[in-house]
C-alpha positions as CSV (number, residue, x, y, z in Angstrom):
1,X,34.8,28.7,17.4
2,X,35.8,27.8,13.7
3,X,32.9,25.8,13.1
4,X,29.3,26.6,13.6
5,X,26.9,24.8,12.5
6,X,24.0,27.4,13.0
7,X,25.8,29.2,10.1
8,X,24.3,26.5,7.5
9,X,20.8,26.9,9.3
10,X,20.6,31.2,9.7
11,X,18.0,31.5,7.0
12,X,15.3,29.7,4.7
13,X,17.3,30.0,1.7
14,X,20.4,28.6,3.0
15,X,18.7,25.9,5.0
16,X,16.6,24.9,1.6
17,X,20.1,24.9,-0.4
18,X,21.6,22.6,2.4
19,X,18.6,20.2,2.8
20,X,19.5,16.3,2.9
21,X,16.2,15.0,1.9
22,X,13.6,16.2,-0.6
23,X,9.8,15.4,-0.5
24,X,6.9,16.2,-2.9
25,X,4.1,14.8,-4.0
26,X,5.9,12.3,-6.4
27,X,7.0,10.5,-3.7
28,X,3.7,9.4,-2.5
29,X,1.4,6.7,-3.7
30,X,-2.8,7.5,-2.1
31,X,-4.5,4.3,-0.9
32,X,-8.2,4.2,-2.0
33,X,-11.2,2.4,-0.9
34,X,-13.6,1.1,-3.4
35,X,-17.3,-0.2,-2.7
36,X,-19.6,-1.9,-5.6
37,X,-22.7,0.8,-6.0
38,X,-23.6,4.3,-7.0
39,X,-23.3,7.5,-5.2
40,X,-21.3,6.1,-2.3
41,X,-18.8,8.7,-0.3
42,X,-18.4,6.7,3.3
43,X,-15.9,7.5,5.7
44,X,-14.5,5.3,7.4
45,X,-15.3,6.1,11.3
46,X,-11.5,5.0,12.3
47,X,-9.9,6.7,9.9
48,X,-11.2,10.2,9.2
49,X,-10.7,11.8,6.1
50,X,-10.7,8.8,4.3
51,X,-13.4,6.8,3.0
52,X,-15.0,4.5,1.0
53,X,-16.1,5.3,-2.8
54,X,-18.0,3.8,-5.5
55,X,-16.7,4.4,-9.2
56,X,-18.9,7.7,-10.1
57,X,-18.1,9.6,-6.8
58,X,-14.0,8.4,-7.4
59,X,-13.6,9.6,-10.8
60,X,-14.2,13.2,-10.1
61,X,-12.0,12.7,-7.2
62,X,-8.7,11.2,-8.9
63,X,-9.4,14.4,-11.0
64,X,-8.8,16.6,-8.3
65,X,-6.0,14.5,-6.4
66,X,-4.3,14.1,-10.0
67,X,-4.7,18.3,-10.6
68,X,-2.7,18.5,-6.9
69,X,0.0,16.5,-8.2
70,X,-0.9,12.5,-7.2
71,X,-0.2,10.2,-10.3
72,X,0.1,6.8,-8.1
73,X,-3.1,5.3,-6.7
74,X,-3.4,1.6,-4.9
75,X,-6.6,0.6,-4.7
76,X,-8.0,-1.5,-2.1
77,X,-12.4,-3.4,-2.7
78,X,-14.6,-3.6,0.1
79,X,-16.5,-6.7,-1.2
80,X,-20.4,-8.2,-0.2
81,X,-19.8,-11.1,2.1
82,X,-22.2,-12.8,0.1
83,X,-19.8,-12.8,-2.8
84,X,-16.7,-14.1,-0.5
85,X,-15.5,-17.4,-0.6
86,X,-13.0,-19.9,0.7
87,X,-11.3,-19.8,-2.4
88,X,-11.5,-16.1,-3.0
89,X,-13.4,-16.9,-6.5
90,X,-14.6,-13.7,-6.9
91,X,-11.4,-11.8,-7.3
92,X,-11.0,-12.7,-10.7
93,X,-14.5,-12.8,-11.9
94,X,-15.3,-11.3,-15.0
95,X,-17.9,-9.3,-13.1
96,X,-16.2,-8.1,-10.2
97,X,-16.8,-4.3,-10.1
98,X,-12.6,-3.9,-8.8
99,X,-11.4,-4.9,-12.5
100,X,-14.4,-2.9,-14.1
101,X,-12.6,0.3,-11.5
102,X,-9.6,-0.5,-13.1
103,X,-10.1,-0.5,-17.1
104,X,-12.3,2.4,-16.4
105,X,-9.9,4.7,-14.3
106,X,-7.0,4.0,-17.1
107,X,-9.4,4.9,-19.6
108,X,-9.9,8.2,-18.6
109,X,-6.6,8.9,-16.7
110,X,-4.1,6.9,-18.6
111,X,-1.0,9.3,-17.3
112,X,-1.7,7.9,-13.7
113,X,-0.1,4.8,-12.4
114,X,-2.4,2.2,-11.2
115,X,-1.1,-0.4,-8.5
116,X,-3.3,-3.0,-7.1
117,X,-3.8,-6.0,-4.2
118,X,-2.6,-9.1,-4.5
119,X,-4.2,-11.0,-1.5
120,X,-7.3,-13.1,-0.5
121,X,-8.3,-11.9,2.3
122,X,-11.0,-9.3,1.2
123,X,-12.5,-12.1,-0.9
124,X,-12.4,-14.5,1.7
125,X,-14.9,-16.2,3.9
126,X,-12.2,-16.8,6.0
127,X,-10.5,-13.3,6.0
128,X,-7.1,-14.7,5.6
129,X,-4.7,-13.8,3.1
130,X,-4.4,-17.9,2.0
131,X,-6.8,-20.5,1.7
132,X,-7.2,-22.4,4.8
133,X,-7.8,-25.9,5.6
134,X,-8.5,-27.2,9.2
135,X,-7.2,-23.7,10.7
136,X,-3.8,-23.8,8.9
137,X,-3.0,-21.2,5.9
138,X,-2.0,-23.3,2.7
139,X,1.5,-22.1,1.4
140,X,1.4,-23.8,-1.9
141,X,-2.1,-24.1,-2.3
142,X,-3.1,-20.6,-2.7
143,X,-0.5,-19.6,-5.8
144,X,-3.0,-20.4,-8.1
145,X,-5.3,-18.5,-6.8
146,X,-2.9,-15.3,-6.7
147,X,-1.7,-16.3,-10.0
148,X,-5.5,-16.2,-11.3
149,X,-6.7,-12.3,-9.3
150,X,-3.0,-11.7,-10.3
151,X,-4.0,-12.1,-14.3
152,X,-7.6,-10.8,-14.0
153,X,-5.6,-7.2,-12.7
154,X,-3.4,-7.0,-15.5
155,X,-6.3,-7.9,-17.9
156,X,-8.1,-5.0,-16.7
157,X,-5.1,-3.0,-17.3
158,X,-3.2,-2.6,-14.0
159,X,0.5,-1.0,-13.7
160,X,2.2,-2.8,-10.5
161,X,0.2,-6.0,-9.1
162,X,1.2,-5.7,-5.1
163,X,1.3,-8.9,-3.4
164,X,0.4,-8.3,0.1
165,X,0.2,-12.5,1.1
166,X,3.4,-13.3,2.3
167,X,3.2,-16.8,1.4
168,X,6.4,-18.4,0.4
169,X,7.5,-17.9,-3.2
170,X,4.5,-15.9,-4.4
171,X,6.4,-13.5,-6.4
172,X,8.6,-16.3,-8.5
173,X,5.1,-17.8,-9.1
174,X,3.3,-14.8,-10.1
175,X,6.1,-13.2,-12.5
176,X,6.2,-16.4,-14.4
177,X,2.1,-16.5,-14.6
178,X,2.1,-13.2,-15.5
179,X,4.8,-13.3,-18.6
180,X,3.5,-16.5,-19.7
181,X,0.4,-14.5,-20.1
182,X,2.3,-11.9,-22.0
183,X,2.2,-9.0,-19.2
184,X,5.9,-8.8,-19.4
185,X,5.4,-4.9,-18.6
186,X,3.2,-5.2,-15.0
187,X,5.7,-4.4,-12.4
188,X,5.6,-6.3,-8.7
189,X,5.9,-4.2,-5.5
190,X,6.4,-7.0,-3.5
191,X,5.2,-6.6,0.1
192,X,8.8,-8.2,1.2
193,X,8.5,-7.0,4.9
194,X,4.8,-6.9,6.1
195,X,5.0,-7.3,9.9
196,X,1.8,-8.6,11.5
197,X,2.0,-5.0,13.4
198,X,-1.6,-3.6,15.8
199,X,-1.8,-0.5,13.1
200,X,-3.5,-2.4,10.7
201,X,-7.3,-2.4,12.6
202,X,-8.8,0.9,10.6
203,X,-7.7,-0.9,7.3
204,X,-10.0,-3.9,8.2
205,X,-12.4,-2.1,9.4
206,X,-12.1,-0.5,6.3
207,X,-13.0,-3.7,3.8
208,X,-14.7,-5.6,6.8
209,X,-11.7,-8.1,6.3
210,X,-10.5,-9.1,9.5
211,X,-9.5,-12.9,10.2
212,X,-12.7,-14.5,11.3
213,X,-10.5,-17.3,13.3
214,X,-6.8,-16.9,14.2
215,X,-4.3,-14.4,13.4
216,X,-1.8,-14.1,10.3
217,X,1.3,-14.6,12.8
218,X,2.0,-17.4,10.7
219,X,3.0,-16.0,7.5
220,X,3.4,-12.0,8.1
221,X,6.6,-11.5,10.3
222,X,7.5,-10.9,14.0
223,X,8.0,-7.3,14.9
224,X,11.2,-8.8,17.0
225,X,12.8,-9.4,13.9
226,X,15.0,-6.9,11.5
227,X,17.2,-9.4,9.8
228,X,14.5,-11.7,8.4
229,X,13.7,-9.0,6.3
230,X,17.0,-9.6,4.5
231,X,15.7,-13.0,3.9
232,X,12.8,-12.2,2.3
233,X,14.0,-9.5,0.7
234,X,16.7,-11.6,-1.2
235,X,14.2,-14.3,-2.0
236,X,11.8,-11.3,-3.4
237,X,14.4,-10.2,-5.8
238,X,15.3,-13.5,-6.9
239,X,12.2,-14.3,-8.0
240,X,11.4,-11.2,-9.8
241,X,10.4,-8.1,-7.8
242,X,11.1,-4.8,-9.9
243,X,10.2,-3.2,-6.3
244,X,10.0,-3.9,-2.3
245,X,8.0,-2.7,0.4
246,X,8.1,-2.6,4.3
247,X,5.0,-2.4,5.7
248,X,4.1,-0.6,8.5
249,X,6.6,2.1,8.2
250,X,7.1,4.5,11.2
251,X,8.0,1.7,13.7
252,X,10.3,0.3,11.0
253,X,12.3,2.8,9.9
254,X,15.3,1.1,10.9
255,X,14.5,-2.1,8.6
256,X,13.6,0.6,5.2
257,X,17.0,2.2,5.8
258,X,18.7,-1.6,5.9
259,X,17.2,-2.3,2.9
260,X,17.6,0.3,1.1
261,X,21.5,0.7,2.0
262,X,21.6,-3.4,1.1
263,X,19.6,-3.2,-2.4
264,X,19.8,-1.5,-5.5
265,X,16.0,-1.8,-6.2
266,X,13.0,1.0,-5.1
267,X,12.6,0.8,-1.5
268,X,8.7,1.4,-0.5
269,X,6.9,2.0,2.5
270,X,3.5,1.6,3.8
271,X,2.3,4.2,6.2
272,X,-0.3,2.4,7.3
273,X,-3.6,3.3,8.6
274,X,-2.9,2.9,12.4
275,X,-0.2,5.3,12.2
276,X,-2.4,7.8,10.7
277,X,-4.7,7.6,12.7
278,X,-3.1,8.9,15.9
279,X,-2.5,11.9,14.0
280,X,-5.9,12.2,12.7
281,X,-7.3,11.6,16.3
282,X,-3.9,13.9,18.4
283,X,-4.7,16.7,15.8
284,X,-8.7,16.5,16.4
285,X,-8.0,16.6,20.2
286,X,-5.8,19.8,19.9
287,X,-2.4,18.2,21.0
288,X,-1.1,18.1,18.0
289,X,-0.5,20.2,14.7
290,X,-2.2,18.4,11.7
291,X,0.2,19.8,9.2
292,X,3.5,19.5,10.8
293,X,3.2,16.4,12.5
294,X,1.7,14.4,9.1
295,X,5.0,16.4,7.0
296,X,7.7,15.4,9.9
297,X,6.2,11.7,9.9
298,X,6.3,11.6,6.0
299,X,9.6,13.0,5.9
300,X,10.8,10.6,8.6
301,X,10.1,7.5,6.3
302,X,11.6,9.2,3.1
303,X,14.6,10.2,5.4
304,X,15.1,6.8,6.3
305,X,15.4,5.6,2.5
306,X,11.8,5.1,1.1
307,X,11.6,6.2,-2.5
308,X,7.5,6.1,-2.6
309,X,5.4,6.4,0.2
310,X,1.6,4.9,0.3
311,X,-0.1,7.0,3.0
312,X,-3.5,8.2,3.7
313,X,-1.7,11.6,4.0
314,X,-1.3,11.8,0.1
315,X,-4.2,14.4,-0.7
316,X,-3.4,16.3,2.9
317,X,-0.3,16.8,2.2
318,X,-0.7,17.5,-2.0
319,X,-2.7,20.6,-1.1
320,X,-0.1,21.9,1.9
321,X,2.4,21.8,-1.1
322,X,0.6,23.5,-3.6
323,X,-0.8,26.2,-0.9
């Protein structure tokens, strides 16, 4: 035989020399649950190894996680139901203990890059991601109300607002707000391809912000559907994305790799909860290894064409590198 490929494989140095895809740890952006109080360090029962922290137990945390290499963080409030709404009002109130996480964290770690949630549904009383009226999610009707937690984020001194909605032309709307305000610099990560997927459930258990009527079938996408992300994501750059994202990830690798072979712009991906959670709960059982399988799924994603990667694997997978 002339050719063989086992030739390029016959030892770690030539296999490392001859690998397609590279992943480290700046590659991954770690989710992080925040909760108003003192002293809090909950996990969260359906997704172990990740919890729940209030601002003095997460500052000596992002030390550690930025010391292993993380420098991107997206931070995600739990918030009181007594302070939810039907208009969300909270999110951009001067007191709301998420901005006062923000100014803080940039204060004392100003090298790390700060991305946030754009989205009503944790300050809802509805637990929708748009103000509703008579059951139906208002398209139009709920800009403002982006445009306004939108503001309040980059106030407080956010990097990259992420607009998780999925209402039509959010993004146009919120650029304009934003550079009217004079935050030419705050990036969007655009949630262009959020599916309304059956991983999401240990994220809501998570901020306790699950729909309390209905479903968000209505304005996240069908799972059928791989070219409708092209729509979206053509309308998201229009308007003024500097970034897109495909959420969940490991059941749509096929629509990050179309975008990222159709787009010139980042290509993100949301390895969300659900998905990490089989892990968590194959590896606990014994039928899995922890530290292979989370490294193959992670590699998966960035094979298929995701430049950054927000997984709950981030820290896990941080200290398997620097081992």
């Amino acid at each position: 035989m002339l050719i063989r490929p086992r030739r390029n494989r016959k030892n770690a140095a030539i296999r490392a020399m001859v690998e397609e895809t590279k992943l480290g740890t700046e590659n991954l952006i770690y989710p992080m649950f925040l909760q108003d109080g003192k002293g809090i360090k909950k996990e969260i029962k359906s997704l172990p190894n990740n919890f729940r922290w209030s601002l003095d137990t997460l500052l000596p945390e992002i030390e550690e996680c930025v010391k292993l290499g993380i420098n991107q963080y997206v931070l995600f409030p739990a918030i009181e139901e007594a302070l939810k709404d039907k208009i969300a009002s909270h999110s951009y109130a001067s007191d709301n203990f998420y901005l006062n996480v923000i100014s803080t964290l940039k204060k004392e770690f100003p090298e790390i890059v700060l991305m946030s949630d754009v989205a009503m549904d944790p300050y809802s009383s509805d637990g929708h991601d748009g103000l509703v009226e008579n059951g139906k999610i208002l398209n139009d009707e709920t800009l403002p109300i982006l445009a306004k937690m939108a503001i309040a984020q980059a106030q407080a001194g956010i990097d990259i607002i992420g607009p998780s909605d999925m209402m039509d032309g959010r993004i146009g709307y919120l650029r304009e707000s934003l550079d009217n305000d004079g935050y030419t610099d705050v990036s969007i990560m655009s949630y262009s391809a959020k599916y309304a997927s059956a991983f999401y459930g240990p994220f809501r258990d998570a901020l306790d912000s699950a729909p309390k009527a209905g479903d968000k079938k209505t304005y996240q996408m069908n799972p059928a559907n791989r070219r409708e992300a092209i729509i979206e994501a053509e309308l998201d750059i229009s308007e003024g994305a500097d970034m897109l994202m495909v959420k969940p990830a490991l059941c749509y690798l096929d629509v990050i790799s179309m975008l990222k072979e159709t787009y010139t712009v980042p290509i993100t991906a949301y390895n969300v909860s659900g998905e990490c959670a089989m892990v968590y709960a194959a590896a606990q059982n014994g039928w899995l290894n922890y530290e292979a399988t989370m490294s193959e799924m992670l590699l998966s994603i960035r094979r298929a064409g995701a430049d950054g990667i927000l997984t709950y694997f981030a820290k896990d997978f941080a200290r398997l590198v620097n081992k």
